[in-house]
Backbone as XML, in Angstrom:
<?xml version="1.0"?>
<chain id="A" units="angstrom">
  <residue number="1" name="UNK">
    <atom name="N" x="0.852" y="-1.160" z="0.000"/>
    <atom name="CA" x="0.000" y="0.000" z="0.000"/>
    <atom name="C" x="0.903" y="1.230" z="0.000"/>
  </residue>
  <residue number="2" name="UNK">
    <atom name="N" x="0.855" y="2.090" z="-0.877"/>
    <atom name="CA" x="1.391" y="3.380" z="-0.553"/>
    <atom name="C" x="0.991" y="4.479" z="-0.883"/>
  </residue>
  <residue number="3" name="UNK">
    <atom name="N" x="1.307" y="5.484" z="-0.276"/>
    <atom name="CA" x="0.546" y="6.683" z="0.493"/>
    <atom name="C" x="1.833" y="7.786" z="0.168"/>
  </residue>
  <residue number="4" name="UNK">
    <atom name="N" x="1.454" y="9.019" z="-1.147"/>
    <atom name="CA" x="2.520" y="9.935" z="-0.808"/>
    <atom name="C" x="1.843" y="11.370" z="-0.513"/>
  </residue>
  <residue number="5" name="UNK">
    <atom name="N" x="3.006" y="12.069" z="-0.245"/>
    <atom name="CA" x="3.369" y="12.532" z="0.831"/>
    <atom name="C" x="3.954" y="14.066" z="-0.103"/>
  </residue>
  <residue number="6" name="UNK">
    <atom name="N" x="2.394" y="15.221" z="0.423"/>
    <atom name="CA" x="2.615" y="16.628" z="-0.793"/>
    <atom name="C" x="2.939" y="17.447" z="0.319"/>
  </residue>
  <residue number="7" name="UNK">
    <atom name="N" x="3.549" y="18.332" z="-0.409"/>
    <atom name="CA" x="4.222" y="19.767" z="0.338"/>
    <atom name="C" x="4.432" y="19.948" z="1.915"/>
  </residue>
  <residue number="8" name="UNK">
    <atom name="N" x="4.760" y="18.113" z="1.946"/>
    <atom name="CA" x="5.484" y="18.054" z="3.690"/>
    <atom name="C" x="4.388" y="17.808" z="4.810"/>
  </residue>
  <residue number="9" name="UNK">
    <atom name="N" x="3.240" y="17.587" z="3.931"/>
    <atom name="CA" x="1.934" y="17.454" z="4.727"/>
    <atom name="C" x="2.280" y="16.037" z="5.477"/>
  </residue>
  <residue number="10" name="UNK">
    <atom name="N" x="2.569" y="15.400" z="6.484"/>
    <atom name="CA" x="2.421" y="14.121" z="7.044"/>
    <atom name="C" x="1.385" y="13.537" z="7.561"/>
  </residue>
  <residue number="11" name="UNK">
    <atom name="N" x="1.011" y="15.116" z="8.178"/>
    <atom name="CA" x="-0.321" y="14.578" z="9.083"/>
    <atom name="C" x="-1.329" y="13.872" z="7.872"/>
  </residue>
  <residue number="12" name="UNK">
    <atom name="N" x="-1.607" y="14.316" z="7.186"/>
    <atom name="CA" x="-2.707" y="14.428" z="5.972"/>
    <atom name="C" x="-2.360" y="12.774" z="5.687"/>
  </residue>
  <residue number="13" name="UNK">
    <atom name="N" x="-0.782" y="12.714" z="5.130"/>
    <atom name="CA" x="-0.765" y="11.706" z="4.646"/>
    <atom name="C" x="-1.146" y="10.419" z="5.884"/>
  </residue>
  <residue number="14" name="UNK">
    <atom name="N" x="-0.848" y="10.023" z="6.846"/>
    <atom name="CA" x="-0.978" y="9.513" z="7.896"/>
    <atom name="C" x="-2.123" y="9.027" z="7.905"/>
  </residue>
  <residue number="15" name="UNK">
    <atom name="N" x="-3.492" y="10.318" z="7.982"/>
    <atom name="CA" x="-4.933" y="10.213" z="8.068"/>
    <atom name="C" x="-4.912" y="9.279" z="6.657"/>
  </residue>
  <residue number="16" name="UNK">
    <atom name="N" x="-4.435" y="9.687" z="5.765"/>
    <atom name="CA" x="-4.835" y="8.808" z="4.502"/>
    <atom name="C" x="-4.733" y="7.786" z="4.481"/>
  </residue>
  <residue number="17" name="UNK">
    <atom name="N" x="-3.313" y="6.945" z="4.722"/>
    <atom name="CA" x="-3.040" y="5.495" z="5.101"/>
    <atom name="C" x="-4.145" y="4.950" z="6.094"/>
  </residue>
  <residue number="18" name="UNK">
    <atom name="N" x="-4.045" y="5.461" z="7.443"/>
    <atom name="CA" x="-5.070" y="4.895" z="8.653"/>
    <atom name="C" x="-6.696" y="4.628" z="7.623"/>
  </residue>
  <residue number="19" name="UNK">
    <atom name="N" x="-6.798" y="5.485" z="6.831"/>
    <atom name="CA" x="-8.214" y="5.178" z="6.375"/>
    <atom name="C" x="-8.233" y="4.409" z="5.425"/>
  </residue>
  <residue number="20" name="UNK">
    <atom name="N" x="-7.332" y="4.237" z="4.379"/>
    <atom name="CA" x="-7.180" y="3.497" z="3.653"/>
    <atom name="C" x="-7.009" y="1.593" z="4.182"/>
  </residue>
  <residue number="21" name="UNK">
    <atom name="N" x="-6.304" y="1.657" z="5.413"/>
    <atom name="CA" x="-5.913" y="0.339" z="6.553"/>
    <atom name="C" x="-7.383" y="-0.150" z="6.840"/>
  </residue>
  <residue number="22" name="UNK">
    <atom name="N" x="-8.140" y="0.856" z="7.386"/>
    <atom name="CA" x="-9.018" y="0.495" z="7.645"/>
    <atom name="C" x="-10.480" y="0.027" z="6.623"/>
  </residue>
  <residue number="23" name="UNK">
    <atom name="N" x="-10.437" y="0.512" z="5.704"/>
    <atom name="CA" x="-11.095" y="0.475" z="4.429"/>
    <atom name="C" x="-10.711" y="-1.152" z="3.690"/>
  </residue>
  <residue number="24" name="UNK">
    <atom name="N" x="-9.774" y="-1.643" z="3.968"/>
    <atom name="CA" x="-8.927" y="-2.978" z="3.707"/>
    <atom name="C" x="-9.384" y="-4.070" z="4.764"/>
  </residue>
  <residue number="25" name="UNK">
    <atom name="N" x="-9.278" y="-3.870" z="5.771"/>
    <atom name="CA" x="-9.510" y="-4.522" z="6.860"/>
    <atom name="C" x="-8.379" y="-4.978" z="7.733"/>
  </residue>
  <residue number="26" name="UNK">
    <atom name="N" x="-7.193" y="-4.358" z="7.057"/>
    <atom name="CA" x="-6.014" y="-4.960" z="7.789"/>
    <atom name="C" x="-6.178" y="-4.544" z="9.098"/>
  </residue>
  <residue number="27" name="UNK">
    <atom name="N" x="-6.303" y="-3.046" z="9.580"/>
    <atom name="CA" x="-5.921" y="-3.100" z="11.072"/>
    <atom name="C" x="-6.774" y="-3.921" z="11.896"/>
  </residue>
  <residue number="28" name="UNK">
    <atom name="N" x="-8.147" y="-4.362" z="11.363"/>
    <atom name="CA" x="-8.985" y="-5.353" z="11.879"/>
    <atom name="C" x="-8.317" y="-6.422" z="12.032"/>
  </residue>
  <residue number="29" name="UNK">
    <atom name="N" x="-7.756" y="-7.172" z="11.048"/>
    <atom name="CA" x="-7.091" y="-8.348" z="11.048"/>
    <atom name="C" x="-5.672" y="-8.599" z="11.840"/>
  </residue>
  <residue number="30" name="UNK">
    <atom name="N" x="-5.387" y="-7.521" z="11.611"/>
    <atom name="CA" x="-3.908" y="-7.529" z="12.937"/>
    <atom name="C" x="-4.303" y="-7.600" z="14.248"/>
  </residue>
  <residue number="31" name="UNK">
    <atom name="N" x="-5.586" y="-6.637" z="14.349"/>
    <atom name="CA" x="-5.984" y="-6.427" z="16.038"/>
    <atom name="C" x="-6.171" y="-8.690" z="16.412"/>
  </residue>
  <residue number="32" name="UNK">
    <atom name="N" x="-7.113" y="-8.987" z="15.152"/>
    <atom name="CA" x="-7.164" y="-10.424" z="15.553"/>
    <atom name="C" x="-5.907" y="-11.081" z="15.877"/>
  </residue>
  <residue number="33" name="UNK">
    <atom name="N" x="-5.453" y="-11.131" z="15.380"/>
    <atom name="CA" x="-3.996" y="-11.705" z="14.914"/>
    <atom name="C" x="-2.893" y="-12.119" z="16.348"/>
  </residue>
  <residue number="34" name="UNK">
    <atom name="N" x="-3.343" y="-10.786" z="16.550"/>
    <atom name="CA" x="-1.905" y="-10.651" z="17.952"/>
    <atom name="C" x="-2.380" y="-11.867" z="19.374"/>
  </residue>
  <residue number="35" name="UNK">
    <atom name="N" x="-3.795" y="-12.214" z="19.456"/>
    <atom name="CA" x="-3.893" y="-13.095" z="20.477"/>
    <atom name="C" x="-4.820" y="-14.185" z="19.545"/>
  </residue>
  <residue number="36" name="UNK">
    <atom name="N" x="-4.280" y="-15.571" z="20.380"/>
    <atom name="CA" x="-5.418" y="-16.433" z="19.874"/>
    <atom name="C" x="-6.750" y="-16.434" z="20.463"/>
  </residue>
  <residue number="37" name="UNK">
    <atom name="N" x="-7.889" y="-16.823" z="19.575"/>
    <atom name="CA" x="-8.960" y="-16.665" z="19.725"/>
    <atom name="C" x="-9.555" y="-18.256" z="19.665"/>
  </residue>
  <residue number="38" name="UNK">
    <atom name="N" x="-10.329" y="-18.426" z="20.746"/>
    <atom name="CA" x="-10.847" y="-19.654" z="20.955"/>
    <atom name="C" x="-11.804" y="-19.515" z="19.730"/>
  </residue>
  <residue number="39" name="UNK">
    <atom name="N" x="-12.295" y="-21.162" z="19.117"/>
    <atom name="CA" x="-13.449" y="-21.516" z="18.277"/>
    <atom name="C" x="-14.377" y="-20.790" z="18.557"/>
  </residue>
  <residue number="40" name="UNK">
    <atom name="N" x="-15.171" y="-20.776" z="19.776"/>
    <atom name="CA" x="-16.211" y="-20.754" z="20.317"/>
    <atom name="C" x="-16.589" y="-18.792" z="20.687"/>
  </residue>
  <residue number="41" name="UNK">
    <atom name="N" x="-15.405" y="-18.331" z="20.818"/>
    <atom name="CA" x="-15.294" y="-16.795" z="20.327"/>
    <atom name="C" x="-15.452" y="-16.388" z="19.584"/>
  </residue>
  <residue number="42" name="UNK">
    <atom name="N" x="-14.910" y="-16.683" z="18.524"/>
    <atom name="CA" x="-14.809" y="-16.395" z="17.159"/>
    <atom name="C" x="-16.133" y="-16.504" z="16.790"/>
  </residue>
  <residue number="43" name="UNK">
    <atom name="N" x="-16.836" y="-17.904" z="16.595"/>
    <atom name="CA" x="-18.558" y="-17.756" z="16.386"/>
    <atom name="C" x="-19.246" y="-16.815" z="16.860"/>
  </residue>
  <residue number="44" name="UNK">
    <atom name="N" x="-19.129" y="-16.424" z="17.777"/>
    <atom name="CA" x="-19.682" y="-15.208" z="19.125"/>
    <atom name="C" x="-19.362" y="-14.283" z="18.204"/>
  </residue>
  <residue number="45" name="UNK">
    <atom name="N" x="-18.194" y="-14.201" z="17.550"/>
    <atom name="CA" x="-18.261" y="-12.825" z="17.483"/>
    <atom name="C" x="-18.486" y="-12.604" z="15.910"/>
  </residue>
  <residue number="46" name="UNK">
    <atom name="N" x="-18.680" y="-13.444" z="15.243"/>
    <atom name="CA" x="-18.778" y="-13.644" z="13.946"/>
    <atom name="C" x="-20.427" y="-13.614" z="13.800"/>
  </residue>
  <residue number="47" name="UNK">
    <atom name="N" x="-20.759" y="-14.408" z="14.779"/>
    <atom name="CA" x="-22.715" y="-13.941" z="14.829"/>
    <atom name="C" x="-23.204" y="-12.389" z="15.481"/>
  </residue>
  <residue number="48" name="UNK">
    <atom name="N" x="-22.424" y="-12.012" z="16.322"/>
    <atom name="CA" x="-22.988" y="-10.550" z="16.483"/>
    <atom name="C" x="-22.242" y="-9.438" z="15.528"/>
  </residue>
  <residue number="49" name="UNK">
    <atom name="N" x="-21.375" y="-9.725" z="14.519"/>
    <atom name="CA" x="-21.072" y="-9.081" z="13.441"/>
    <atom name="C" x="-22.287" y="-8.592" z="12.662"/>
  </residue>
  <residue number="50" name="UNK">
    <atom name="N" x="-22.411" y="-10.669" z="12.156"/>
    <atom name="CA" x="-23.845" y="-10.414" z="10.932"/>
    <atom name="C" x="-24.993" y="-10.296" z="11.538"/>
  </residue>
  <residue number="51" name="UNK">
    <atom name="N" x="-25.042" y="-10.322" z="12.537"/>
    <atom name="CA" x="-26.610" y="-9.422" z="13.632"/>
    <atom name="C" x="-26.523" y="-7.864" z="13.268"/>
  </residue>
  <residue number="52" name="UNK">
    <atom name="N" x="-24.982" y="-7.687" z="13.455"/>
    <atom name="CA" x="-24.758" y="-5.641" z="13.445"/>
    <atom name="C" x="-24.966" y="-5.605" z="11.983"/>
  </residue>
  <residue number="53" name="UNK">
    <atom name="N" x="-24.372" y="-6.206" z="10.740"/>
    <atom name="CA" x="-24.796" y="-5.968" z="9.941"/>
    <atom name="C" x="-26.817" y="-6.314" z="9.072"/>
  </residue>
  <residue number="54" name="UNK">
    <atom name="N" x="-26.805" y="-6.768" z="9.343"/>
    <atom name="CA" x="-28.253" y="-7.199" z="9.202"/>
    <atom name="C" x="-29.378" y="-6.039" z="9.967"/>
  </residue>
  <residue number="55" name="UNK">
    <atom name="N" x="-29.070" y="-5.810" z="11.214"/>
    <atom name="CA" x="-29.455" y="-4.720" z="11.355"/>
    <atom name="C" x="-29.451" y="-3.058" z="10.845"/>
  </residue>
  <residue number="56" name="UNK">
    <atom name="N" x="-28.208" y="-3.067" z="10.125"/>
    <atom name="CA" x="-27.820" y="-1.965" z="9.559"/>
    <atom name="C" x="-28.176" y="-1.808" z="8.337"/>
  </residue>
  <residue number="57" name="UNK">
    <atom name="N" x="-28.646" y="-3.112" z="8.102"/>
    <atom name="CA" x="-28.908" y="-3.161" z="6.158"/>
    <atom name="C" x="-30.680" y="-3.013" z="6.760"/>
  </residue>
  <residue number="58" name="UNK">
    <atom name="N" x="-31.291" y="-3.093" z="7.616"/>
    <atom name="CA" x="-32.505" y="-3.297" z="7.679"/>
    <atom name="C" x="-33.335" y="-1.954" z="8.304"/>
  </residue>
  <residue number="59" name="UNK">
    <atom name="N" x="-32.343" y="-0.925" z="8.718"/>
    <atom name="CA" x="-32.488" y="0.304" z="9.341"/>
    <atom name="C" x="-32.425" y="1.001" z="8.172"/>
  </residue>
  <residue number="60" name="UNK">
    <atom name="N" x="-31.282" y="1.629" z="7.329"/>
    <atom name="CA" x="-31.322" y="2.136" z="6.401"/>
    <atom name="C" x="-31.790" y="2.301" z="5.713"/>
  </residue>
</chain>
């Protein structure tokens, strides 16, 4: 991924990457990553995902 970097602006660029990370899903996937996650979590949290989404598609 890369992200440049105009008239010394960093901050700007910074915000751009972080949104772009997040738009990808990587920083999601790292946050998983760093500890293991039991089976039985993971379902947990994989069903109140598509609950949050399902709700969100059904509000809108």
């Amino acid at each position: 991924m890369e992200v440049r970097v105009f008239n010394n602006q960093i901050e700007k660029a910074l915000r751009l990457l972080k949104r772009k990370l997040s738009q990808d899903g990587i920083m999601r996937e790292l946050k998983n990553r760093m500890a293991y996650e039991k089976p039985g979590e993971k379902r947990k949290r994989k069903q109140k995902e598509a609950k949050r989404r399902k709700y969100k598609i059904q509000t809108w």
